[in-house]
N, C-alpha and C positions, 0 to 999 in steps of 0.2 A: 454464341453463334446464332443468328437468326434463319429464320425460315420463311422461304416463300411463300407455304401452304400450310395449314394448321396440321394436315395429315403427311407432309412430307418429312422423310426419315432424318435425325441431325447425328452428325459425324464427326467426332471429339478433332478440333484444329491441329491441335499440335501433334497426335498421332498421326493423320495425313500431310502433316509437311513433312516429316521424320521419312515417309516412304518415299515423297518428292518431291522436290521445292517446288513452289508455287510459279516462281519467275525466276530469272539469271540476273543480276546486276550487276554489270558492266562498268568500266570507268577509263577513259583514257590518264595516262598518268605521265608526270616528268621524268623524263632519260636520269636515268639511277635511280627515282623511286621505288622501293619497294613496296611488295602486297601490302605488309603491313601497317607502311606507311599512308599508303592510298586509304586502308581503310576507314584508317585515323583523323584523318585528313580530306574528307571525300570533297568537300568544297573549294579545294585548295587544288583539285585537278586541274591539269592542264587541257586547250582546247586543240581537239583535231579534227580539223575540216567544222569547225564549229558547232563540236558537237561534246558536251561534254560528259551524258552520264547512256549507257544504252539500258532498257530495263526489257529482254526477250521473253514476249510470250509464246505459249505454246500454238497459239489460233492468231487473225486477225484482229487487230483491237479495231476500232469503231468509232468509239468515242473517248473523250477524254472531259475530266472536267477537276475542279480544281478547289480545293477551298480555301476559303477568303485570306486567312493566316499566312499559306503560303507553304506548309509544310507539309501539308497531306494533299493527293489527289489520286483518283479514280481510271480506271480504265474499266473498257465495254467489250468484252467479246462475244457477241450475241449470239458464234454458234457452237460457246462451248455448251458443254451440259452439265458441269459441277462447277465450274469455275469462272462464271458469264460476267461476275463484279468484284474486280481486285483494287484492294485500298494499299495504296503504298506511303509510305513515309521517309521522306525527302533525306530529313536529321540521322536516321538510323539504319538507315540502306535498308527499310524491310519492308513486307508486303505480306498481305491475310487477307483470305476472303469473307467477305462478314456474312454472305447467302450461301445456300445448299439446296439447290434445286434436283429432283427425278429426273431420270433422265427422259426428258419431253420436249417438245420442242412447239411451234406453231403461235399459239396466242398469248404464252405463259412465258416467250422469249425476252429475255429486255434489252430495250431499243436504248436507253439513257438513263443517266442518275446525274444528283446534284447534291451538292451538301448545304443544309442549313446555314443562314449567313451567321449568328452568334449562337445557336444550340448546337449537341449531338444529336440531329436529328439528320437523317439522309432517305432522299426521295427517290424511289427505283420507277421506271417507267418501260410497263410493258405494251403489246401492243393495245389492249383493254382496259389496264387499269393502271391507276400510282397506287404505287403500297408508300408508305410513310413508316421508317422505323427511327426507335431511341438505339443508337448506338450501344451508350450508356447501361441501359438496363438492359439490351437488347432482345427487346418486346419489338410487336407491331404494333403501331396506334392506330392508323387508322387504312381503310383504302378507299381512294376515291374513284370515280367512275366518269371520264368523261364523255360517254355518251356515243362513242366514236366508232367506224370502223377500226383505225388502227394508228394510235398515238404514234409519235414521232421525237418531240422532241419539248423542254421545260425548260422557264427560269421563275425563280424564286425573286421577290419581290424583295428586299433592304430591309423590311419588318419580316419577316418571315412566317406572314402569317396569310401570306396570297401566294398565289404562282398561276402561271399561265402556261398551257401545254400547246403543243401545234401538232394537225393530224394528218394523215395522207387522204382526208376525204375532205379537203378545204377548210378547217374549223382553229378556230384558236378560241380556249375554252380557259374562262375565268374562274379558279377557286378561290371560297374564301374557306380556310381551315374551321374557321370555326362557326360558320352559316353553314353546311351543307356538304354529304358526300359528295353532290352533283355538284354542277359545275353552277356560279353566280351567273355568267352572263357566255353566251357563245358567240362568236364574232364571225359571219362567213362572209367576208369579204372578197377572197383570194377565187380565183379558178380555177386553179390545178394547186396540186400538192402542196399545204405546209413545210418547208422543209427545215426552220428554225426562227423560234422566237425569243426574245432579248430584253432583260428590265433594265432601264440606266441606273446604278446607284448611287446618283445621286440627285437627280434629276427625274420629277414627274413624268419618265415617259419609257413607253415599252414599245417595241417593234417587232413585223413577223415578215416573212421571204418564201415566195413565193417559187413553182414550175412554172407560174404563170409570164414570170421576169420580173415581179414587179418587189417593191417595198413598202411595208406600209408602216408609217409611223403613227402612234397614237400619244397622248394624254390621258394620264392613270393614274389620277389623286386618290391616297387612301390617308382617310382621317382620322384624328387620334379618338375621336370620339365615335364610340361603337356603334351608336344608333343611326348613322350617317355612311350609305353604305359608297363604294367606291364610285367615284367621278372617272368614264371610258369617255374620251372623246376624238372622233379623228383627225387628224396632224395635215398628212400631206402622203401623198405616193409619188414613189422615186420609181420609175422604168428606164435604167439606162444600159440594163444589161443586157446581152442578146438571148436569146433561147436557141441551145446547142443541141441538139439530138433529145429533143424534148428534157431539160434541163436548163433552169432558170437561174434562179438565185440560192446557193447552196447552204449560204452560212450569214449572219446577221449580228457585229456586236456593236457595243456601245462603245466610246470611251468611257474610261473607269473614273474621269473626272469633268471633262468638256462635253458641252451639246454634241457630240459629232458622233456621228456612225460609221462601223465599218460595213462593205458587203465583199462578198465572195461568191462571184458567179460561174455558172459552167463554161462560158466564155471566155476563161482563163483570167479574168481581169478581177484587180483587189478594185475597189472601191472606197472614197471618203469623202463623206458629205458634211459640211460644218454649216 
C-alpha cells in the first residue's frame, strides 16, 4: 500500500475490502447465461445499449486514464477521502486502491493520475504537487512541484522520463525526471484555465486546451543523448471552438498513430484536425 504523506496512517488492503468492496462489477450478460458463466467469461459478454462492463463507485469518478497494455486502468474521485485512486484490472474483474490518504481534503485532493508507459511507475496529481510512485515496491520516488496555483491535469512523454502538467493559473509546466524536482521549462501561453494536455506517441508533438477556446500545438523533441536537453517549439493554434458559459476547450488527445488531434469543447462539439 502506498502513502500519500510520510506521516499518514496505512490500513492493511485486504482487511478493508473484507468489511466492503471497494467497487460493484457489473456485466450485461447473454439470455441463459449464468453468474457463473459471466464470470468466466467476462469478455464474452453480451452488448446492451453498448455498454458492456458497469464498474459503480461509491462518489463521482472524474477522471479516468488508462494504461498502455490495455488491461489496467484508473479512476479519480477527488471527493472521496480514503478511496480518491482506484486501480482496476480489466482480465480479473478486480479493483484496489494503491493510496490511503487522512481524511483531508483542499490542496492534498488529487485532480489526476497516469500510468508510466513501460514501468510500475504511476503519477498522482494533486492540486500542488506530482507524487511519483513504484507500484512495484510501493515506495514513493519522488515529488515534484510544479510551481502552481493549482495543477489540473498530465501526460507522460513515450520515454517516460518527461511529462507535462497543465494548471488552472494558465501554465503548462515541463519535467524532466531526472534534471529537477521543478519544472524544466514553463509555457504560459493560454489565458484562462489549462484544462488538459496531451503527448502524441508517436510523434514529436504535445498539445494543451485552453478556457480561453483555444489549442495549442507544439513540437517536443527529446534526445537520446542526455546532455542535450528537450527541443519546445510552437506548432500552430487551433480556435474553433466557441466559449460557453466561460468554458472553452475541455479535453485534447492525439491519435495514437496519425498527426491528428482530437478536441472536446464546451460547445458540445468533438473536433479533428489532421
Amino acid at each position: 500500500m502506498l502513502s500519500m504523506d510520510e506521516d499518514e496512517e496505512e490500513e492493511d488492503l485486504e482487511e478493508r475490502g473484507r468489511r466492503k468492496p471497494i467497487v460493484k462489477w457489473e456485466g450485461s450478460k447473454y439470455d441463459g447465461m449464468s453468474e457463473d458463466d459471466e464470470d468466466d467469461n467476462l469478455m464474452a459478454l453480451k452488448l446492451v445499449d453498448g455498454v458492456k462492463i458497469w464498474i459503480h463507485h461509491a462518489l463521482p469518478v472524474e477522471n479516468v486514464t488508462w494504461h498502455r497494455k490495455g488491461d489496467y486502468f484508473a479512476s479519480v474521485c477527488p471527493s472521496s477521502v480514503s478511496r480518491s485512486v482506484i486501480i482496476h484490472r480489466l482480465s480479473s474483474k478486480t479493483s484496489q486502491c494503491p493510496l490511503r490518504k487522512k481524511k483531508k481534503k483542499g490542496r492534498s485532493a488529487v485532480q489526476c493520475v497516469e500510468f508510466h508507459p513501460s514501468k510500475p511507475i504511476f503519477f498522482v496529481v494533486s492540486k500542488r504537487y506530482v507524487r511519483v510512485y513504484d507500484l512495484k515496491k510501493q515506495s514513493l520516488i519522488k515529488t515534484m512541484k510544479p510551481n502552481a496555483k493549482e495543477a489540473g491535469s498530465i501526460s507522460v512523454h513515450p520515454s517516460g522520463d518527461h511529462f507535462i502538467v497543465g494548471t488552472l493559473d494558465r501554465r503548462v509546466c515541463w519535467f524532466d525526471m531526472d534534471f529537477s524536482r521543478r519544472p524544466y521549462r514553463t509555457l504560459r501561453y493560454h489565458r484562462h484555465n489549462v484544462r488538459a494536455v496531451n503527448f502524441h506517441q508517436r510523434y514529436p508533438l504535445f498539445a494543451s486546451c485552453s478556457d480561453d477556446g483555444s489549442v495549442h500545438v507544439f513540437h517536443g523533441m527529446v534526445y537520446n543523448d542526455f546532455l542535450k536537453d528537450a527541443l519546445i517549439v510552437p506548432l500552430k493554434i487551433l480556435k474553433d471552438h466557441k466559449v460557453v458559459n466561460n468554458i472553452g476547450v475541455m479535453d485534447v488527445k492525439f491519435h495514437p498513430t496519425q498527426p491528428w488531434v482530437f478536441t472536446a469543447g464546451g460547445d458540445g462539439r468533438i473536433l479533428l484536425y489532421t
